[in-house]
C-alpha positions as CSV (number, residue, x, y, z in Angstrom):
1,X,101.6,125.7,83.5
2,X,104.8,127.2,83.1
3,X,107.3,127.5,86.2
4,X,109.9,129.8,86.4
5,X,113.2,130.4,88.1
6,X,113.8,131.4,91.7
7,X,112.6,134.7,92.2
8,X,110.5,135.1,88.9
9,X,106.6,135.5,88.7
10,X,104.7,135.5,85.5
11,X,101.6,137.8,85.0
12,X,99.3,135.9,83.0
13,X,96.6,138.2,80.7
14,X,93.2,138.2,81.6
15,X,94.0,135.8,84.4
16,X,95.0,137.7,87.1
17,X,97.4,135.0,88.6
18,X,101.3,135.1,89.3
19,X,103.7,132.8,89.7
20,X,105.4,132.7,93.0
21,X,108.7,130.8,93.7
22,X,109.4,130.1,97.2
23,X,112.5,128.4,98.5
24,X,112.8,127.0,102.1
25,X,116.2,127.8,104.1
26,X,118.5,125.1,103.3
27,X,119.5,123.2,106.5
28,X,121.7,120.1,107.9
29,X,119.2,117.5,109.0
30,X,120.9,114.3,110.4
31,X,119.9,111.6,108.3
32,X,121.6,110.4,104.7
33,X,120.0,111.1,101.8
34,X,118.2,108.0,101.3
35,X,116.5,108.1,104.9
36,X,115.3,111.2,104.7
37,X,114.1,110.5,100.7
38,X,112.6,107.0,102.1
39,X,110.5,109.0,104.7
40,X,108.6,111.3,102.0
41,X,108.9,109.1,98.7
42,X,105.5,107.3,100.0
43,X,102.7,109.2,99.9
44,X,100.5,106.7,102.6
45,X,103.6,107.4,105.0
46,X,102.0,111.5,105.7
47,X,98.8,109.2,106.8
48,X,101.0,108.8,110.7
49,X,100.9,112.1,111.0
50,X,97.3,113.1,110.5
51,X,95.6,113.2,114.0
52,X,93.2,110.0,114.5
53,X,89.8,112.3,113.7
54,X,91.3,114.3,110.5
55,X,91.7,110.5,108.9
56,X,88.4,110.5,107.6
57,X,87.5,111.4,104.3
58,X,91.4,110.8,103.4
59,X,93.1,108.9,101.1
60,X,96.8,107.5,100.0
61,X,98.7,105.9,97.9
62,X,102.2,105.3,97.2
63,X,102.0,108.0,94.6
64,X,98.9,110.2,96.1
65,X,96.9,111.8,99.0
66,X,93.4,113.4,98.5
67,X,91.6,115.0,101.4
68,X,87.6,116.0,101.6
69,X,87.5,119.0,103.6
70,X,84.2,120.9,103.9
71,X,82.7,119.5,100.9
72,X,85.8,120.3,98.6
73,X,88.4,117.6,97.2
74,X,92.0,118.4,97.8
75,X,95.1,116.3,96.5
76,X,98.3,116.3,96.1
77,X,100.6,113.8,93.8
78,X,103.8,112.5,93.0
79,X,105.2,114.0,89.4
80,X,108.6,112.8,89.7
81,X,111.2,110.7,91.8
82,X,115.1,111.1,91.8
83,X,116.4,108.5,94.2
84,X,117.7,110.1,97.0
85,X,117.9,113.0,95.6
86,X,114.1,115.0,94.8
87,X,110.9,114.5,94.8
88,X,108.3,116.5,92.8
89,X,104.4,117.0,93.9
90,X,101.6,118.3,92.4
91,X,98.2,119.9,92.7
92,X,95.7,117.1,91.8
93,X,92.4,119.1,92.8
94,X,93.7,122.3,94.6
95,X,92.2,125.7,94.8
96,X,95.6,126.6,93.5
97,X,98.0,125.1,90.7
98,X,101.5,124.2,92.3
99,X,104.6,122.5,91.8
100,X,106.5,121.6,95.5
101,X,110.5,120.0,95.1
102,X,111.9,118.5,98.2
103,X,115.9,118.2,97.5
104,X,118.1,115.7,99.3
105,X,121.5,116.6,98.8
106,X,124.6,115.1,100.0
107,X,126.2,117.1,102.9
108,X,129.6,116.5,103.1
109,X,129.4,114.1,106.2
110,X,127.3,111.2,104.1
111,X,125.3,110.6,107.0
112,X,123.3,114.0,106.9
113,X,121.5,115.6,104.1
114,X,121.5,119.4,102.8
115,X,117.5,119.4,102.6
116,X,115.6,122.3,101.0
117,X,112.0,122.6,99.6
118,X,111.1,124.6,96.5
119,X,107.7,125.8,95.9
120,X,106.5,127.1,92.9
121,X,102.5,128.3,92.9
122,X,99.6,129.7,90.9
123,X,98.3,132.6,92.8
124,X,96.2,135.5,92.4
125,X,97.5,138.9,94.1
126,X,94.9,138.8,96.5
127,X,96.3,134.6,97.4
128,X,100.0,136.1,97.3
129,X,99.4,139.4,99.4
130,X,97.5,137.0,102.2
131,X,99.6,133.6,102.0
132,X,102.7,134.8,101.0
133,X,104.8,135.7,104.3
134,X,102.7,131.9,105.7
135,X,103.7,130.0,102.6
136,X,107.0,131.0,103.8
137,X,107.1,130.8,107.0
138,X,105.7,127.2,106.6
139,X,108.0,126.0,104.2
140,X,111.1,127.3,106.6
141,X,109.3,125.5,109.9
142,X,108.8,122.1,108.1
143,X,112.7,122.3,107.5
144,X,113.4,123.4,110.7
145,X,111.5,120.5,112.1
146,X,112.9,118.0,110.0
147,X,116.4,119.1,111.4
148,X,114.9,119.1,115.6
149,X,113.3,115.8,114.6
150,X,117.1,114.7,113.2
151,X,118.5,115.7,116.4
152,X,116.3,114.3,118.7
153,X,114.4,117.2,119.9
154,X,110.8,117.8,119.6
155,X,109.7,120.6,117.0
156,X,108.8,123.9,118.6
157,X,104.9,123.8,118.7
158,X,104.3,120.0,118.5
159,X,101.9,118.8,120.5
160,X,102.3,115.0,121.6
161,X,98.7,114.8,122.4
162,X,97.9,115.4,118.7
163,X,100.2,112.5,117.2
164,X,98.6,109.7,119.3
């Protein structure tokens, strides 16, 4: 699979796919580099916030997660690590081929980090017309909740209840 520069999408013949770039916002969150790289480098560290009855049928390591949900196998791995500075993921057994970067660059007050997650994914136009404005949307809330989190304030649309 071959990914492509911000903004670019590839029609592949007889396929029917594209491929999509998507780029988070880029925001301040309040934590140095290596925090915020420590937090995500671990793939058994996403386990903590999995509600107690979506554990089942899931597994991590350091460099994997895999999920059974109805029947299907989904996973995600590790392709590369920068310290402090990126970390790639991968599809491993997703309805979808994708390639997600998580950048941790300095800010210039060295104990905050400019964060921003790139998404690069294998969709067909029915996927990208129906997921698109989500995918998104998602990638954008997952930074603004890293920078709430950062500043002490609970995410819009956490629920507590759910974390225990």
């Amino acid at each position: 699979m071959q990914f492509l520069r911000s903004g670019e999408f590839h029609h592949q013949l007889g396929e029917n796919k594209l491929m999509v770039n998507y780029k988070s916002k880029r925001a301040v969150v309040s934590k140095a580099p290596y925090e915020l790289y420590m937090a995500f480098v671990d793939m058994r560290n996403f386990m903590q916030f999995l509600p107690e009855d979506k554990k089942e049928g899931v597994i991590a390591d350091y460099d994997s997660i895999k999920a059974t949900v109805q029947g299907f196998t989904i996973g995600v791995k590790v392709v590369d690590r920068v310290p402090y500075s990126k970390i790639e993921f991968a599809d491993d057994g997703a309805p979808f081929q994708f390639k997600l970067t998580m950048h941790f660059d300095a800010a210039s007050d060295p104990y905050k980090t400019d964060f921003q997650i790139v998404l690069d994914a294998d969709l067909n136009l029915m996927m990208k017309m129906l997921l698109g404005s989500k995918i998104q949307g998602a990638l954008d809330k997952v930074v603004d909740s890293l920078v709430d989190l950062s500043e002490g304030r609970m995410p819009e649309g956490v629920d507590l209840s759910n974390l225990k």
